[in-house]
C-alpha positions in Angstrom: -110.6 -109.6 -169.1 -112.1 -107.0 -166.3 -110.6 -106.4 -163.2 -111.5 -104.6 -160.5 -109.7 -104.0 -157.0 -111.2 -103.5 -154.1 -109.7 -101.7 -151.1 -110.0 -101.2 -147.7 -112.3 -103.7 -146.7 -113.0 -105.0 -143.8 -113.3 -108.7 -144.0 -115.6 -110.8 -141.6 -112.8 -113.7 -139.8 -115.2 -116.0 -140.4 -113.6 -118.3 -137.5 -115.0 -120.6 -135.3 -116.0 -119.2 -132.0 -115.9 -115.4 -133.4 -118.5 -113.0 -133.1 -119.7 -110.9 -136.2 -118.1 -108.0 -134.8 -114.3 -109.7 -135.5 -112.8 -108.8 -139.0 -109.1 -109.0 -140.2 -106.9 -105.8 -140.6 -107.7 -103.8 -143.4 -107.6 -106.1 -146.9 -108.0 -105.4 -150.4 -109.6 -107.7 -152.9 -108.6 -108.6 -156.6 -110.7 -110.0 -158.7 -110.5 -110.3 -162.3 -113.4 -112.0 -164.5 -115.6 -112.1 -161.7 -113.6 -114.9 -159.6 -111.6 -114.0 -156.6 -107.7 -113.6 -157.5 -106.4 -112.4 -154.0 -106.8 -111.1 -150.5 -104.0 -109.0 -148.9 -103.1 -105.7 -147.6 -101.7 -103.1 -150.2 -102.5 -105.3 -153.2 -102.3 -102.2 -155.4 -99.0 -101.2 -154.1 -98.2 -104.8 -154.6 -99.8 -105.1 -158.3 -97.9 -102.0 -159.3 -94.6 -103.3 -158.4 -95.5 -106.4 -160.6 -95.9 -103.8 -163.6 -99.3 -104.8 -164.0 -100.8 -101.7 -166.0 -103.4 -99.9 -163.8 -105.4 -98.2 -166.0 -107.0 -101.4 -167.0 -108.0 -102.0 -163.3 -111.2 -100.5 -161.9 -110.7 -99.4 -158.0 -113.4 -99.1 -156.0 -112.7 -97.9 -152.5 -114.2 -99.6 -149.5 -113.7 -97.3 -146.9 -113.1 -99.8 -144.3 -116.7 -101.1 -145.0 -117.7 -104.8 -144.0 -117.0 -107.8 -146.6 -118.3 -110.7 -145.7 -119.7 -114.3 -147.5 -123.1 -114.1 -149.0 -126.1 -115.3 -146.7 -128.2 -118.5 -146.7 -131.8 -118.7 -146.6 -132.0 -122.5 -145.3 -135.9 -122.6 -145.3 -138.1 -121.0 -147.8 -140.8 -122.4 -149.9 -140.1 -120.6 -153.6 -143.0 -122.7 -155.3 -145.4 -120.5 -153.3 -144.2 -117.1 -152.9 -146.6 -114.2 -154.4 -149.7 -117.3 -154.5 -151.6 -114.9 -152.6 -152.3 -112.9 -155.4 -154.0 -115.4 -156.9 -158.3 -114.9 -156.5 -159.4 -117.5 -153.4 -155.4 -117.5 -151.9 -155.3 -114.5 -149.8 -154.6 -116.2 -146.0 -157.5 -113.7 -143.4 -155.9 -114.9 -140.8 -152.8 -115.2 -141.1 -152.6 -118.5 -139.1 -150.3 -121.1 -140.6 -152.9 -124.0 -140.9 -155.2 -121.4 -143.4 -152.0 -121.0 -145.7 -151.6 -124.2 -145.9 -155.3 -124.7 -147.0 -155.3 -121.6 -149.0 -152.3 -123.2 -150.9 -153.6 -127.0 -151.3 -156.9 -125.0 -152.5 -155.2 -122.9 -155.3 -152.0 -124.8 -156.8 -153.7 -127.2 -158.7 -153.8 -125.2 -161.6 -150.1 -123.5 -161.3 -147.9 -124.3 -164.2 -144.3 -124.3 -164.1 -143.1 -121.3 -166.6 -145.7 -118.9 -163.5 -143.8 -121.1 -160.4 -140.6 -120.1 -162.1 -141.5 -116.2 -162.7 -142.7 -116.2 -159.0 -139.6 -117.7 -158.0 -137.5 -115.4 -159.7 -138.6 -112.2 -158.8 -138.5 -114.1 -154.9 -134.9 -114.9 -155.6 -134.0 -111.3 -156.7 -135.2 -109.8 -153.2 -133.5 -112.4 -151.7 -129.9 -111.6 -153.3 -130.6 -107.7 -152.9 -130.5 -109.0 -149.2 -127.2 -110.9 -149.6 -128.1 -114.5 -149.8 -126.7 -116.1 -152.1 -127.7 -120.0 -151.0 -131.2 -121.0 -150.5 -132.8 -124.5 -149.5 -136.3 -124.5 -150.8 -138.9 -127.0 -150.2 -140.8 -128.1 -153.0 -144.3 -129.4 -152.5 -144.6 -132.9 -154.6 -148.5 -133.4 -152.6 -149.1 -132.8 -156.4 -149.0 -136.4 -158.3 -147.2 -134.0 -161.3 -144.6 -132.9 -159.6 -145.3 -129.3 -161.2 -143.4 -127.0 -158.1 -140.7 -129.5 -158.3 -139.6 -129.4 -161.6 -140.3 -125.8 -161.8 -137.6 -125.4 -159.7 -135.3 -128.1 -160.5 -135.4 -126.2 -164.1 -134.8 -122.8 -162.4 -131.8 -124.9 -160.6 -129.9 -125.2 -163.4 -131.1 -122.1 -164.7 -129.6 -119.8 -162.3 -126.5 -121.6 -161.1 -124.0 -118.9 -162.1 -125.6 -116.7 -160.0 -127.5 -118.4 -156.6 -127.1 -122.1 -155.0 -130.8 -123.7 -154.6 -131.0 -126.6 -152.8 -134.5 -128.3 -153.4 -135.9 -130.3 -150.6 -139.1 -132.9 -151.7 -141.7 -132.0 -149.3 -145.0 -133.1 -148.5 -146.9 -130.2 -147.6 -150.4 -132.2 -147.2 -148.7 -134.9 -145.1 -146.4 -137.9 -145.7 -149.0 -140.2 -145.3 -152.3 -138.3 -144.7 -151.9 -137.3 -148.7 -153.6 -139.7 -151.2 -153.7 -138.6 -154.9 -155.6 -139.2 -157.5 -153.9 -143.1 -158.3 -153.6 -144.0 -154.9 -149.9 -142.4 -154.6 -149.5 -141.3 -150.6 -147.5 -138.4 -149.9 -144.3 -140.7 -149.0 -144.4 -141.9 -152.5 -144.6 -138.7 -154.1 -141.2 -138.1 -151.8 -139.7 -140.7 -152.8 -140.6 -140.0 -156.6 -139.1 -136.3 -156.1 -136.3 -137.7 -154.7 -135.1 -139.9 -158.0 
């Protein structure tokens, strides 16, 4: 089992209606096996008086910096991050609308191990960051799915360590998208969906 203490922390209230600025008095946090055991003042003082041997405890001191919950990244596309790298995906203007051609243009070859790899070096920068949630949209204008189940797989993959929420998103239009069979970009929803 490790443990390690943390103390003098300032903790982020977290209450509805504060501002970022309000934290409570000056905490200390235990937490043994990486899950939180408890928040209070003096919790060394406290563990001590328990006869709780200390040696076995690593302390790291605060010193009174902020603690607060881990961000969330509620929009981001993971299936495309680093695609510019790609030969014919590099956006010259920068507009919006070219990305989104540059994208349709270049991910019909993607496979899902290189989506995944992509992804994961995306997610790293995010959590050096401090998000620790992210809702990514996956684009299913693709009658294989490929950018969904890349992350789906990476989902469960990484659930120990960051929440993904995957959304089904047409990025060539709910209804302006026909595929190769006929499927419209609402069905290809509806099939990421299930």
């Amino acid at each position: 089992m490790s443990t390690q203490l943390f103390i003098n922390a300032h903790i982020a209230t977290g209450m509805p209606g504060s501002t970022a600025a309000e934290t409570a008095a000056i905490q200390d946090i235990l937490v043994e096996d990486g899950k939180f055991i408890s928040i209070a003042p003096n919790l060394k003082a406290t563990l001590e008086a328990q006869g709780k041997d200390m040696a076995s405890v690593e302390v790291v001191d605060l010193g009174g910096k902020l603690v607060c919950p881990p961000f969330c990244d509620t929009h981001l596309h993971l299936d495309y991050v680093f695609t510019a790298r790609k030969p014919g995906a590099v956006n010259e203007s920068g507009t919006l609308f070219e990305g989104i051609q540059r994208w349709s243009e270049t991910k019909a070859d993607l496979a899902v191990d290189e989506i995944k790899e992509r992804a994961k070096i995306g997610i790293a920068k995010e959590m050096r960051h401090g998000v620790q949630f992210i809702r990514s949209h996956a684009d299913v204008t693709d009658p294989n799915l490929t950018s969904l189940k890349a992350l789906l797989e990476l989902k469960e993959e990484l659930k120990d360590t960051v929440t993904l929420q995957i959304v089904s998103f047409p990025q060539e239009g709910m209804y302006s998208y026909e595929g190769p069979h006929g499927e419209s970009g609402a069905d290809l929803v509806e099939e990421g969906l299930k």
